[in-house]
N, C-alpha and C positions, 0 to 999 in steps of 0.2 A: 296341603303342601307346607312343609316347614320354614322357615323365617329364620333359620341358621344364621342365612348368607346375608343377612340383610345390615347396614349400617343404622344410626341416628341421621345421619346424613340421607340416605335413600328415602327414609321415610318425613324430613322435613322438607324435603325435595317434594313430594308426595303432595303432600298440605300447601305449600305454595303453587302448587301447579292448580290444585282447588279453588284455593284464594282469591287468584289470579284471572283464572277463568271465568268461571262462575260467578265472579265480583263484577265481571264488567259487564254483563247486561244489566244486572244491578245498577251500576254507577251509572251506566246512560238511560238507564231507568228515572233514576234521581235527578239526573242533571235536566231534565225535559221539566220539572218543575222551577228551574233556577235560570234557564237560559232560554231565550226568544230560540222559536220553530227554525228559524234560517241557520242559528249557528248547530244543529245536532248534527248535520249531516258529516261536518267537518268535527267535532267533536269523536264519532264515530268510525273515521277515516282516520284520526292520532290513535285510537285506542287500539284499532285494528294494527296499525304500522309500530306503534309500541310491541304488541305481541307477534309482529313476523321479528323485532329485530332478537325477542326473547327467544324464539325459536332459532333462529338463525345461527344465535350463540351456542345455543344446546347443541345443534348438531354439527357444528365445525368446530366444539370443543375438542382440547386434546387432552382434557381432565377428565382424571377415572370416575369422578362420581358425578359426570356434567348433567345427566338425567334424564326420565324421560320427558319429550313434548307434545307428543300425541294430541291431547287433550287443549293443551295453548293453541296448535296449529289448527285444528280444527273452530277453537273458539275466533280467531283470526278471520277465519273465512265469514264464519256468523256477523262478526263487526265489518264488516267490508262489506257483503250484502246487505245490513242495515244503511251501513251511509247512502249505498245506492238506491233504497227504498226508499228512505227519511228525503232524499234531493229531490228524488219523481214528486212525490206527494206533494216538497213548496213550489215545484215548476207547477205541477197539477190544478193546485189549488191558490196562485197568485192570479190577482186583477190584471198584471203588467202584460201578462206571457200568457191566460187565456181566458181572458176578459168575461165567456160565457160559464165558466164555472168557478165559484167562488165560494169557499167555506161558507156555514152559518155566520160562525162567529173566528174569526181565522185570528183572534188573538190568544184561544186557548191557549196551552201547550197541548203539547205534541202526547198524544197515548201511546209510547213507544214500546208497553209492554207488550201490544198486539202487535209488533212488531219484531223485537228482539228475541223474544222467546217462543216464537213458531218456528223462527230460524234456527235459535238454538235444538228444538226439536230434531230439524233436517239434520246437521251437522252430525251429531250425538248418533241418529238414525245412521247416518252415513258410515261414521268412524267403527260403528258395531258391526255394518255388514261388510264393509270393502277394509284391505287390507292399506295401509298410509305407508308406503315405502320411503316415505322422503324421512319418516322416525326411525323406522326399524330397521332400515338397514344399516343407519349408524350406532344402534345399540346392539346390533347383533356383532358389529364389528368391534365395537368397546368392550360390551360384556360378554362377548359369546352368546350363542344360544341353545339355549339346554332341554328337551322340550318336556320332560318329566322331572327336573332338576330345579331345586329351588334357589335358581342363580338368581346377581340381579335384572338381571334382562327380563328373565320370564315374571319374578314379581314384579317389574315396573309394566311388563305387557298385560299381567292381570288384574293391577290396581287401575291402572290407567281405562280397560275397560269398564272397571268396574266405577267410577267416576262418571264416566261416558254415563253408563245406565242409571246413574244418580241425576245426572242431567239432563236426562230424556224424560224421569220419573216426574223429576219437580217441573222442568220447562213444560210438558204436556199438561201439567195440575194446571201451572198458572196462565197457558193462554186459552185450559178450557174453561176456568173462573173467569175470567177478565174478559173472553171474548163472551158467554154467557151473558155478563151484564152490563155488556156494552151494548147490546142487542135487545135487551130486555128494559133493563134500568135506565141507562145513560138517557141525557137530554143535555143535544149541545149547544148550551144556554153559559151553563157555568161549571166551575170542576169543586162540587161539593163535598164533603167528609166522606159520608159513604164512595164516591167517586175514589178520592187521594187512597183511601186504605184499598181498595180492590186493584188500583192502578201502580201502585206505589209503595203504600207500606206493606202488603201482603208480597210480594218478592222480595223485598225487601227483610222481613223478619224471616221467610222462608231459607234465605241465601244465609241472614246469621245464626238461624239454628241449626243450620247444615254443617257451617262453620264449626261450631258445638260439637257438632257428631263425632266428623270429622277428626278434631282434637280427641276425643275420646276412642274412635277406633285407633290411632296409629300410636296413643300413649299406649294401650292394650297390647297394641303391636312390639313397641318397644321391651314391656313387660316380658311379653313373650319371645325376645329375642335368648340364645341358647348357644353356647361354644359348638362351633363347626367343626366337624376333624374329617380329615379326607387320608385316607391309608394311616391313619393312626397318628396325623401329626395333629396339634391347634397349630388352627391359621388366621390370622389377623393383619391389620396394613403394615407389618413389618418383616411379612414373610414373605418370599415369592414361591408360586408352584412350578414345576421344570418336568414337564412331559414330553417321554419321547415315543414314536412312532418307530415301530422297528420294521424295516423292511427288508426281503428276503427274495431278489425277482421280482415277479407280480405279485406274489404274499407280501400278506400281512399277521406279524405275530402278536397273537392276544391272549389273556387266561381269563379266567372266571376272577373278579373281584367277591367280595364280601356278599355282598348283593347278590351273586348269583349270574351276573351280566359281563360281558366278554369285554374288554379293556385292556389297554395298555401294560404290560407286567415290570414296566420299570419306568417310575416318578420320582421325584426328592423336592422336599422341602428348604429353600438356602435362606437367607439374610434378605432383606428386600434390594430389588432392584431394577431400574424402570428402561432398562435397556438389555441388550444382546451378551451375555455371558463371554468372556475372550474361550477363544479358542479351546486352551491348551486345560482348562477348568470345567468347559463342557465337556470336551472328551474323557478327562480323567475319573468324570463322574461315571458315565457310560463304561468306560472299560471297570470300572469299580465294581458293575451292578453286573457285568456282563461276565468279566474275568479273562475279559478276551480283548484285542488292540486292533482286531482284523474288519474294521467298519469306516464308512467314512459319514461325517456328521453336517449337516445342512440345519440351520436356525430357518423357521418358518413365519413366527408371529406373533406376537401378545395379544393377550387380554387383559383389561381391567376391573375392577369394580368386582371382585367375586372375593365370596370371604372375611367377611369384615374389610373388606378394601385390601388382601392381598389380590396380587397379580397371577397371572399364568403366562409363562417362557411355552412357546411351543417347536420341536424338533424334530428333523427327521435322522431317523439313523439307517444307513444304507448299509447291509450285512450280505456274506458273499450265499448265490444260489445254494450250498449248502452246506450254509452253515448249522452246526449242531448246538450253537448258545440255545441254552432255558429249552432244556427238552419239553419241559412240561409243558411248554407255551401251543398253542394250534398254528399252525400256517393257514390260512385263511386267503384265498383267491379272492377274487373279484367277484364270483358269481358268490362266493360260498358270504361274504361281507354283504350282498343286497339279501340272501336268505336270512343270514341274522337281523336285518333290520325291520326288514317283513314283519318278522317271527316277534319285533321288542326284545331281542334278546343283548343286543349293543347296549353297551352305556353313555349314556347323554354324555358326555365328554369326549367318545371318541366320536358319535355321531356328529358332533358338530365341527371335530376336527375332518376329518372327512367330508363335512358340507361344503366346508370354508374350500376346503379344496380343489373338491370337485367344482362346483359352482366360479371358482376364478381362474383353474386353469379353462374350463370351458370359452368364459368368456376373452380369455386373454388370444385362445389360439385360432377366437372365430373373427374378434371385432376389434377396433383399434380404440384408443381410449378417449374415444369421443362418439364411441357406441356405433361408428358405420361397419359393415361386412369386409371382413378384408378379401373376401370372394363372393364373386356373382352371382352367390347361389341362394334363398331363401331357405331359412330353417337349415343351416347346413349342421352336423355333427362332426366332430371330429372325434377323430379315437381317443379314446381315455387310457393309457396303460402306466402302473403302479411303480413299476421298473423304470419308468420315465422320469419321473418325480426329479432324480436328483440332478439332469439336464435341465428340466424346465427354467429359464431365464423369464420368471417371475416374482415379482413382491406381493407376496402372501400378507405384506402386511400392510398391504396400500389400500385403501376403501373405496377408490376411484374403480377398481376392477368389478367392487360387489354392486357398485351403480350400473355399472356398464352389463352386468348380469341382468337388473332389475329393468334396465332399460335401455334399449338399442332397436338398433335399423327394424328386430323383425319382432320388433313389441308394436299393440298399436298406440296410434296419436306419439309419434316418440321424439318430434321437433314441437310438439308442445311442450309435452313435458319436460323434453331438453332444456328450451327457455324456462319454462317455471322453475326449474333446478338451479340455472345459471345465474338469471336476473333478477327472479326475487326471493333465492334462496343462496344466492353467492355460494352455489357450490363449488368444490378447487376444481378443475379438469383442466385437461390440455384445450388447447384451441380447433 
């Protein structure tokens, strides 16, 4: 996949999500030799809440390059079940609270590497097989999502896994060294050299030659970054993209792009700009491309972060059942719109306009925006029609609706995850 689209910014995002993460079983690695057993748990419990509140910001940011957090969110969890592990073990193992079991030597410190990084195993394990809605769906809403297209949504969704499996590779190394000679070697007596270097300085140097890597693949990366042109323009963060949607009845008008893939036949590149076009500037652009004044124009949504940090304006243009602008264009039904998708013959840009679509007028006309049924009905569908679009009395560009997609009355566990959304991820919603 190309790196077009990518900034200096996307990819120093990148490296600090690394840093970040991966530093901090590190750090409470380190810290188990400088600080008495009782205070880790609590040490563990700030490190954890420091990175829910890093996550927190990323996804209720409303900056185009606020990033992904995948990787912090899940490291999160990793420090949250260590404090809970690291508090068992001093309740476990105090005189006070159960008098008949009592370390050897209960002044060690703590081996928290058999601890931190099995966890981070789970996590990493977790993040690769189940899909983390509480990130993606506010980078798909930021960035769009492109599923063949090297926007930055999909690099931050392939770096970020691919980090993930950097962290399952190493954490898996070091709790099967560490737990190895803990089993074998260890005697808990005292915490000798061999001891400190298998416990300690081996994650330790592992996490800063990663570091290393790290710098060296994303400078490579940077290297490799390349002017992007989309319909023959450069685009960069002082240009915005301005696609429109032509509608025709339930058709939809699209032509073959460069590529070969059915798309949009009328875009323009303008000046940057981080809001809604006036009126009379949209339309004059449309009747320009069209030749024609007999449409009427509906603003959908933006995007960020695509293009060296240009934007994308998204529109709909309603044209009359039969109209003859852009002969060459296909009218394309509904059914005829899921065969080209089938087939890959769409292009990642209109796909996802379409997704955004689909996907929030669904949720808008089934559930209220606090994700319950606004009818009695389980799994209800409602009709989808194309021709509808320009009554729909929805914000297309609200994210509260793509939650409510992702999670509602007829998802399951959906007042947990409710709360987890709300309380300790302060997401916006109505009440």
């Amino acid at each position: 996949m190309s790196i077009a689209n990518i900034t200096t910014d996307t990819l120093h995002t990148l490296w600090r999500n690394w840093a970040i993460a991966f530093g901090s079983p590190a750090l409470v690695t380190l810290a188990s030799l400088l600080v008495p057993p009782i205070w880790l748990p609590l040490i563990c419990l700030l490190m954890a809440y420091m990175l829910l509140l890093i996550h927190r910001r990323r996804i209720d940011s409303s900056h185009r390059m606020a990033g992904c957090s995948l990787v912090i969110w899940l490291t999160m969890i990793a420090m949250a079940g260590a404090a809970v592990i690291t508090a068992l073990i001093n309740i476990v193992y105090s005189p006070k609270v159960i008098p008949t079991v009592v370390a050897e030597n209960p002044a060690l410190p703590f081996i928290t590497s058999l601890v931190v990084y099995p966890l981070m195993c789970a996590v990493s394990l977790y993040g690769l097989l189940v899909e983390q809605n509480n990130c993606c769906q506010r980078c798909q809403a930021t960035n769009g999502y492109y599923d063949v297209d090297s926007s930055v949504a999909t690099f931050y969704s392939r770096e970020s896994h691919y980090q993930l499996r950097m962290a399952l590779t190493l954490s898996a190394a070091i709790s099967v060294v560490a737990t190895t000679y803990y089993f074998l070697f260890y005697i808990n007596v005292n915490l000798n050299s061999p001891d400190r270097f298998f416990f300690v300085v081996l994650p330790l140097a592992l996490y800063l030659l990663s570091l290393g890597y790290m710098v060296i693949r994303y400078f490579r990366m940077y290297d490799a970054v390349v002017n992007n042109r989309h319909g023959g323009h450069r685009l960069h963060s002082q240009f915005t993209l301005v696609r429109y949607l032509l509608f025709s009845g339930d058709c939809l008008l699209l032509s073959q792009n460069d590529n070969g893939d059915w798309d949009t036949p009328v875009l323009n590149v303008i000046d940057r700009t981080d809001c809604e076009l006036p009126g009379e500037k949209a339309s004059a652009m449309v009747e320009k491309d069209l030749d024609s004044n007999d449409f009427t124009l509906r603003f959908l949504y933006q995007n960020g972060a695509y293009a060296h940090g240009a934007n994308v304006l998204h529109y709909a243009v309603f044209l009359p059942e039969d109209s003859a602008v852009l002969p060459k264009a296909m009218r394309c039904s509904f059914d005829d719109i899921q065969r080209l998708l089938m087939a890959d013959r769409l292009s990642p840009y209109i796909t996802n306009e379409l997704y955004r679509i689909h996907h929030i007028t669904m949720a808008w006309k089934t559930y209220d925006r606090r994700g319950r049924r606004l009818y009695p009905i389980r799994h209800y569908k409602p009709t989808f029609r194309l021709r509808d679009l320009k009554d729909w009395d929805v914000d297309y560009n609200d994210i509260v609706w793509l939650r409510v997609a992702g999670n509602n009355e007829d998802k399951p566990l959906y007042h947990v995850r409710r709360f987890i959304n709300r309380y300790l991820l302060f997401q916006k919603s109505d009440n």
